[in-house]
C-alpha positions as CSV (number, residue, x, y, z in Angstrom):
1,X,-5.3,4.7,-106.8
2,X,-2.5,7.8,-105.9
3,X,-5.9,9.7,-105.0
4,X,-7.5,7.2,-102.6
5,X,-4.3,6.2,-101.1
6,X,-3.9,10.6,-100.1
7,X,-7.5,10.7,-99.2
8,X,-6.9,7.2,-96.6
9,X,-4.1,8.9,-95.3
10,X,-5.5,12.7,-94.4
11,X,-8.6,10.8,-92.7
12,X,-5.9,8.6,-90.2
13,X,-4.0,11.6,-89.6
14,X,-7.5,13.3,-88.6
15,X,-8.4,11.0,-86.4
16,X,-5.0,10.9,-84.4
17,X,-5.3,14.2,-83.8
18,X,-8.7,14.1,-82.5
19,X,-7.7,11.1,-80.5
20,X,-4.5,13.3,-79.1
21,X,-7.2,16.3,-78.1
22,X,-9.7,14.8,-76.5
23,X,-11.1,17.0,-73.6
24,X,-12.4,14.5,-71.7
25,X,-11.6,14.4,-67.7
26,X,-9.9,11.2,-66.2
27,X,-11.7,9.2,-64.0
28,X,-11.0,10.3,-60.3
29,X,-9.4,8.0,-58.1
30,X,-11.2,7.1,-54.5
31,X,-9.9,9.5,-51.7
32,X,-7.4,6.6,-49.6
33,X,-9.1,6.1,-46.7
34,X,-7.4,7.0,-43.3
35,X,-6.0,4.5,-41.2
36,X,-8.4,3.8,-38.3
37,X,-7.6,5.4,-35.1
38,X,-4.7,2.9,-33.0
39,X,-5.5,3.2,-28.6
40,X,-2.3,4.1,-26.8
41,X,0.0,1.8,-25.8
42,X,-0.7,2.0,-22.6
43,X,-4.1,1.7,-23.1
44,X,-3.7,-1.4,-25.4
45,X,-1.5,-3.2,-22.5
46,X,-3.8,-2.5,-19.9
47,X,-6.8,-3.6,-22.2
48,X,-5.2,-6.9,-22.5
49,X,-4.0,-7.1,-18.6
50,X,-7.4,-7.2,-17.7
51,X,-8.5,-9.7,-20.7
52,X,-6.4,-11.6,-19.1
53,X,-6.9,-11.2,-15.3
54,X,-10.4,-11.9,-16.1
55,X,-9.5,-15.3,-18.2
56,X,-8.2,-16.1,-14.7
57,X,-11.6,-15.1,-13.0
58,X,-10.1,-15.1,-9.6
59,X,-7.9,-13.5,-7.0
60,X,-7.0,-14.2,-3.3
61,X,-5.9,-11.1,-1.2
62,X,-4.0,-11.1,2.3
63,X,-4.9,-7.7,4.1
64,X,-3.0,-6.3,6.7
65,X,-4.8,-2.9,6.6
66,X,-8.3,-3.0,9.0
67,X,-10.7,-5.0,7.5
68,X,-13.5,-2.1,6.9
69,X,-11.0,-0.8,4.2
70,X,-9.8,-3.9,3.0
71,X,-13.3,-5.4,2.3
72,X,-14.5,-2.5,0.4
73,X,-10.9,-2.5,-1.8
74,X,-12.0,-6.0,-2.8
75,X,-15.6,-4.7,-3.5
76,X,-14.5,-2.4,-6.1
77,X,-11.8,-4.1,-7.6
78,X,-14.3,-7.3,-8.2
79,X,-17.2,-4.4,-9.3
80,X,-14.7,-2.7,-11.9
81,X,-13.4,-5.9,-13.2
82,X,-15.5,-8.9,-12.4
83,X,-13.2,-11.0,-11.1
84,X,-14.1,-12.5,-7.9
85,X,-11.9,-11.3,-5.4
86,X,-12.0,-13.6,-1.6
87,X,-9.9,-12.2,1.3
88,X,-8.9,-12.8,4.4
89,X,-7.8,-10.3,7.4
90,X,-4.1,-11.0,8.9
91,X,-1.3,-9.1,10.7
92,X,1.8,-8.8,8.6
93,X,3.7,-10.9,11.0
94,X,1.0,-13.5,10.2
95,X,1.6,-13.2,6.4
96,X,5.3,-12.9,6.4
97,X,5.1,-16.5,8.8
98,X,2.3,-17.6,6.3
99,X,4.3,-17.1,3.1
100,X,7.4,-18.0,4.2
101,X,5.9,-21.6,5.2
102,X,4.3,-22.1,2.0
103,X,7.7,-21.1,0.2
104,X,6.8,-19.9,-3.2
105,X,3.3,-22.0,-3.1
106,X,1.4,-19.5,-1.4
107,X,-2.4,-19.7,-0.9
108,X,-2.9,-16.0,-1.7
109,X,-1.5,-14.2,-4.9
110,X,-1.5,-10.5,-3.5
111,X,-0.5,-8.7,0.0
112,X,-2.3,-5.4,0.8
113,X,-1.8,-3.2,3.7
114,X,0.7,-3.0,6.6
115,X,3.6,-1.2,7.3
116,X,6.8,-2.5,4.8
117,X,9.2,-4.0,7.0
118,X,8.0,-7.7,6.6
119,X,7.5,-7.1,3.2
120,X,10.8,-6.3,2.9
121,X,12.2,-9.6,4.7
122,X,10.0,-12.0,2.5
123,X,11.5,-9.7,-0.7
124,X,14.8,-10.4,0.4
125,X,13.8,-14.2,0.5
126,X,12.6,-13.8,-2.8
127,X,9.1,-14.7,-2.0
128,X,7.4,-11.6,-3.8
129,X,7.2,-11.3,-7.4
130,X,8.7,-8.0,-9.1
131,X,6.3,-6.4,-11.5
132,X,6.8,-3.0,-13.0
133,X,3.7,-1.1,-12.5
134,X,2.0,1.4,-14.9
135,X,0.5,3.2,-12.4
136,X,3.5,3.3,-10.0
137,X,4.2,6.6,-12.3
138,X,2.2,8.8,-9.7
139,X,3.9,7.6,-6.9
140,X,5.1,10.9,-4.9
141,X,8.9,9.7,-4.4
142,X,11.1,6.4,-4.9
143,X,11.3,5.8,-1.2
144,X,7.8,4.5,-2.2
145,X,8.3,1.7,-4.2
146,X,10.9,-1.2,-3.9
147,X,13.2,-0.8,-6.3
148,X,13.1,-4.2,-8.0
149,X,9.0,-3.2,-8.5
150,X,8.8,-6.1,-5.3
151,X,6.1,-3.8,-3.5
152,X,4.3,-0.6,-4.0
153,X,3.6,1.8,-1.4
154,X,0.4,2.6,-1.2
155,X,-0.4,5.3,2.2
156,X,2.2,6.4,4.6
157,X,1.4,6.5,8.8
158,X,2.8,8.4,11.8
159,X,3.7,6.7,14.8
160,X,2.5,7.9,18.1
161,X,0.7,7.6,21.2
162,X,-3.0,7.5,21.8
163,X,-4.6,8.2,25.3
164,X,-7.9,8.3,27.4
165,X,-7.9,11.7,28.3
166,X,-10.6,10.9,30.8
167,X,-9.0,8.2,32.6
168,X,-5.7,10.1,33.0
169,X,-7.6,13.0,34.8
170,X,-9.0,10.3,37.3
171,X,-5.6,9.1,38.1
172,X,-4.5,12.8,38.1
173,X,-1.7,12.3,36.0
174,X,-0.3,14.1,32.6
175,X,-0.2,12.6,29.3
176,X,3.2,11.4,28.2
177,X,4.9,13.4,25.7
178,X,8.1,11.7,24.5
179,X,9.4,8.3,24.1
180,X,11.6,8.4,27.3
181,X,7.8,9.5,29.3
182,X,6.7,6.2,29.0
183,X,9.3,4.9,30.9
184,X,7.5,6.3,34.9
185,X,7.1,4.2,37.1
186,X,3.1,6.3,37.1
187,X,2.3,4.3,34.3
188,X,2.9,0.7,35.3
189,X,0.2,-1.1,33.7
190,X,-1.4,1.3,31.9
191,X,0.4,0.9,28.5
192,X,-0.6,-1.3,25.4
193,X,1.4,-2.2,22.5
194,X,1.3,-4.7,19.8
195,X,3.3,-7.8,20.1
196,X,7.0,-7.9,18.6
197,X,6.5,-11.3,16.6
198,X,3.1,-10.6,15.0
199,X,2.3,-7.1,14.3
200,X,4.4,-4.8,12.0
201,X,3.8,-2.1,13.7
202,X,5.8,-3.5,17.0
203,X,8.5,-4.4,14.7
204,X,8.6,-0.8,13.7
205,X,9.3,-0.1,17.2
206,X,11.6,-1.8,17.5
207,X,13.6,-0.1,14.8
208,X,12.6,3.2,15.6
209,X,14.2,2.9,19.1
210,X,17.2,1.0,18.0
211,X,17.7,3.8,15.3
212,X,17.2,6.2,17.9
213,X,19.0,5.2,20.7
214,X,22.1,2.8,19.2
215,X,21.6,-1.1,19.4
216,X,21.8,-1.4,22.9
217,X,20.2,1.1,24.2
218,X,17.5,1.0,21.6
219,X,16.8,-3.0,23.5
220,X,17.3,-1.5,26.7
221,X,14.7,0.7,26.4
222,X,12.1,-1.3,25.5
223,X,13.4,-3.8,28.1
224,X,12.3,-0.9,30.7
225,X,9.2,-0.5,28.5
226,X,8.1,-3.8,29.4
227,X,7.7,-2.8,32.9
228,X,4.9,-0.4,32.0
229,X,3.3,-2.6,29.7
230,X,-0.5,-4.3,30.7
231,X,-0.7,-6.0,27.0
232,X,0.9,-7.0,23.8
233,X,-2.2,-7.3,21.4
234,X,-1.4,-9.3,18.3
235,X,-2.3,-7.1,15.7
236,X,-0.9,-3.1,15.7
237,X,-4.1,-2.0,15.4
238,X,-5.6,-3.8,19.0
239,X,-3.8,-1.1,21.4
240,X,-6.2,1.8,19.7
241,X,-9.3,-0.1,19.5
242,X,-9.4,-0.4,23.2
243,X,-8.2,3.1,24.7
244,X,-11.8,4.7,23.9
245,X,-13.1,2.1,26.7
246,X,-10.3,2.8,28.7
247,X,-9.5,-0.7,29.0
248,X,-6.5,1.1,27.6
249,X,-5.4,3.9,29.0
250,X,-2.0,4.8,26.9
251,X,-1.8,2.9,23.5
252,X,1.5,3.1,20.8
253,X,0.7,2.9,17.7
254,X,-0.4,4.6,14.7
255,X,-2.1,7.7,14.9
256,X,-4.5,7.0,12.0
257,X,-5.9,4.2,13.9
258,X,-6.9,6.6,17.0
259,X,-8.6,9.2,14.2
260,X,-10.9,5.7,13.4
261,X,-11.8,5.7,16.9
262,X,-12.6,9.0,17.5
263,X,-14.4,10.0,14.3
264,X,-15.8,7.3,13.3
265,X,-16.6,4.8,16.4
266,X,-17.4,8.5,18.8
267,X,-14.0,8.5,21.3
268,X,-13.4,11.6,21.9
269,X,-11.9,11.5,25.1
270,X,-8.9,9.9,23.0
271,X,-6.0,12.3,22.7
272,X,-3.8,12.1,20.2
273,X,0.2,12.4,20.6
274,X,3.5,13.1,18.6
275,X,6.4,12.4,20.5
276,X,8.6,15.4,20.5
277,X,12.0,13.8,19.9
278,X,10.4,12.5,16.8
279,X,9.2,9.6,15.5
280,X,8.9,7.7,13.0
281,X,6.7,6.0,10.1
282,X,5.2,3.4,8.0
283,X,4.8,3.1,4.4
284,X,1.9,0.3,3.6
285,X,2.3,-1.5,1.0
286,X,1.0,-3.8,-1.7
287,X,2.7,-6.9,-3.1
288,X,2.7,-9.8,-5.8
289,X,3.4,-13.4,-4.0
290,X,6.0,-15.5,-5.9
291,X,3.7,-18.0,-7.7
292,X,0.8,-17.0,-7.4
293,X,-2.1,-19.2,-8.9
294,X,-3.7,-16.2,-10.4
295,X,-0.8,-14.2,-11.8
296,X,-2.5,-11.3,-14.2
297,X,-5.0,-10.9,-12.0
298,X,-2.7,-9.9,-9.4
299,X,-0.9,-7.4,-11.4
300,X,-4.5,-6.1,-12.3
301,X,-4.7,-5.6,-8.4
302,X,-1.2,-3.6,-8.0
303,X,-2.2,-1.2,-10.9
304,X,-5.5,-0.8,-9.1
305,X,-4.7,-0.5,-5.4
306,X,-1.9,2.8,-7.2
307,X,-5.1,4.4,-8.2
308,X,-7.8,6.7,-7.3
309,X,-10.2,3.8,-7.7
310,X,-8.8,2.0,-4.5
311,X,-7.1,4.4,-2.2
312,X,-9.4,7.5,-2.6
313,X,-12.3,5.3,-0.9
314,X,-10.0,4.6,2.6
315,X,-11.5,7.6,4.1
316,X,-14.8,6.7,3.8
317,X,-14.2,3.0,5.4
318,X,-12.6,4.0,8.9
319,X,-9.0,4.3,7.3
320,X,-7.2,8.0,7.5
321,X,-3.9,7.5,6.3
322,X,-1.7,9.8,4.3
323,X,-1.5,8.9,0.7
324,X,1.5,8.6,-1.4
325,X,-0.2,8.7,-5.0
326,X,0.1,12.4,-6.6
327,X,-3.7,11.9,-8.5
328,X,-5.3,11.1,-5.2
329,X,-7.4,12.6,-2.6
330,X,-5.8,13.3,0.9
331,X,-7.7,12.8,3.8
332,X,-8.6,16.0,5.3
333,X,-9.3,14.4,8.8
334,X,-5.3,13.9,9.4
335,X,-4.3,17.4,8.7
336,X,-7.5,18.4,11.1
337,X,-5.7,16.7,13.9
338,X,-2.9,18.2,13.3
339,X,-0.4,15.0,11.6
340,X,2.5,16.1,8.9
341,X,3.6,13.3,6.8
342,X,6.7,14.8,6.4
343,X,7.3,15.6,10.7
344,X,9.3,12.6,11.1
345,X,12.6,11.1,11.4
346,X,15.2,9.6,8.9
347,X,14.3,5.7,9.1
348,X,16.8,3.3,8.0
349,X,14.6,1.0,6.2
350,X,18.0,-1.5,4.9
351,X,19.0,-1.9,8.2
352,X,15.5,-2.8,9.4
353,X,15.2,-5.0,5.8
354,X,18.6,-6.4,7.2
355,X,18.2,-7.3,10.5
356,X,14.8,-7.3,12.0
357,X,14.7,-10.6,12.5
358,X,17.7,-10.7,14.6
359,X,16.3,-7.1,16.6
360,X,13.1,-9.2,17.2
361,X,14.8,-12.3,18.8
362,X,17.1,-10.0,20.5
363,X,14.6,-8.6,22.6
364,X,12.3,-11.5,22.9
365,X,15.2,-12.9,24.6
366,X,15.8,-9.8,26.7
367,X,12.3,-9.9,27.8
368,X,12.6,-13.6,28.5
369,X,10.8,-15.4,26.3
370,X,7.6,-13.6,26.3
371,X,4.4,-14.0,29.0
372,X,0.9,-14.8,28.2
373,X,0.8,-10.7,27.6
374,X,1.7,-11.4,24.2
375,X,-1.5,-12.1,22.6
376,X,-1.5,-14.2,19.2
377,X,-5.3,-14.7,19.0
């Protein structure tokens, strides 16, 4: 019994130890697989802006820029996105009197084009929506932008004279040079300019001379102005598109709008002219209305009117403005005619926020009341 319970043991202990030596590899474990690639945030947020814009499946645009360009923006924003995109064509005095009627119901959600001071009244109404834009990174300088994210610059303009070289040689006279030129008694009737209450760009002129000559002087002059002048057109683009014909023979306004004439409509007896005091600018802009029906697709539209996409394509559709985005293509054609976005004077833009609207009645009321010069049609 002693001899089987020894010979029992030694084979147990046997077998532990070939249990305890076993050579034989552990299973290996399954490499952990790598979390999948995330998009960048940015990406990821603008991925879902446009899921959203195009939930919506619609935008409304106001343009105050020339029609050419603000057609083909609406093309490529409804080709990139598929959002149908309507528009309609109005001077910003026209949209600032538009919105400010409908009061925070407008009938459009966005406002492109045309020069910043009405879309600085209706801001300080608070009848534009702020939005912080992605793509407002690649704006060239704050001056740019409003600074609640109310409005987006999107192409700066000089402000100048354009004339009919040809029709000046008949009358044997010289081109005027500076502001204070336009005041001879030569060129009664020969000057066009836009009208005070519709067209930005006249209410830019209005600043500019106030800020250049005091408050009263600044009225005065364009009181003695009014003398020379044959027509107010309604939009700040009209004076230009008639000097070629020499239906106008000096017009004011932006010297962008002359370069349209002459490169692309064949006017080139149109001269055109900085004042040499200085002058002064525009920024155009692009804005959110305050409730607007179609409120992703609209911030879709500011991130795309700050891009390549939208503002590189203004050359080729009559529009030669400076642009204010750092990734973008100038226009060669205003350097070629010799404009310098940076040539101009210190503008004032809170006193023109502040009071424009005052300046404007001011001089109506100087001038009278207006004539049936002042076209609105």
């Amino acid at each position: 019994m002693k001899k089987f319970l020894a010979l029992l043991l030694a084979l147990l202990m046997a077998l532990s130890l070939c249990a305890c030596g076993s050579s034989q590899p552990a299973a290996e474990e399954a490499p952990a697989e790598e979390p999948a690639a995330e998009a960048p945030a940015e990406e990821a947020a603008e991925d879902d802006l446009v899921s959203l814009a195009q939930a919506e499946g619609q935008l409304v645009v106001y343009g105050s820029c020339e029609e050419e360009y603000l057609a083909a923006a609406c093309a490529k924003f409804e080709e990139l996105y598929g959002i149908e995109t309507q528009y309609q064509r109005l001077s910003t005095g026209e949209v600032q009197a538009k919105i400010e009627e409908e009061n925070g119901n407008p009938s459009a959600d966005v406002w492109f084009g045309g020069t910043t001071d009405p879309y600085n009244v209706v801001a300080a109404e608070g009848l534009l929506e702020p939005y912080e834009a992605e793509n407002a990174s690649h704006l060239m300088g704050d001056m740019y932008r409003h600074p609640d994210g109310c409005w987006y610059g999107i192409y700066k303009g000089i402000l100048g004279f354009m004339v009919n070289k040809d029709e000046l040689e008949r009358m044997e006279l010289e081109a005027p040079q500076d502001w204070q030129d336009l005041l001879k008694s030569e060129y009664e009737g020969l000057i066009w300019l836009s009208n005070y209450n519709t067209a930005g760009t006249a209410k830019l002129v209005i600043n500019t001379m106030i800020q250049k000559y005091g408050h009263d002087e600044g009225i005065q002059y364009l009181v003695d102005l009014d003398k020379n002048i044959q027509v107010y057109t309604k939009s700040g683009s009209g004076p230009s598109k008639n000097v070629g014909t020499g239906e106008c023979v000096i017009g004011i306004g932006f010297l962008h709008d002359g370069i349209t004439q002459i490169i692309d409509n064949g006017y080139t007896n149109i001269e055109l002219i900085i004042p040499s005091s200085g002058t002064s600018f525009e920024i155009g802009a692009t804005a959110i209305f305050k409730g607007a029906a179609h409120p992703n697709a609209a911030k879709l539209w500011i991130e795309f009117a700050l891009s390549p996409d939208c503002v590189n394509i203004a050359k080729d559709n009559g529009s030669y403005q400076f642009l204010v985005i750092d990734n973008a293509e100038q226009p060669e054609q205003a350097a070629e005619f010799g404009l310098d976005p940076e040539n101009v004077m210190d503008y004032d833009f809170e006193d023109a926020t502040n009071n424009i609207t005052t300046y404007v009645e001011e001089v109506m009321n100087a001038l009278g009341g207006g004539d049936d010069r002042f076209q609105t049609e």
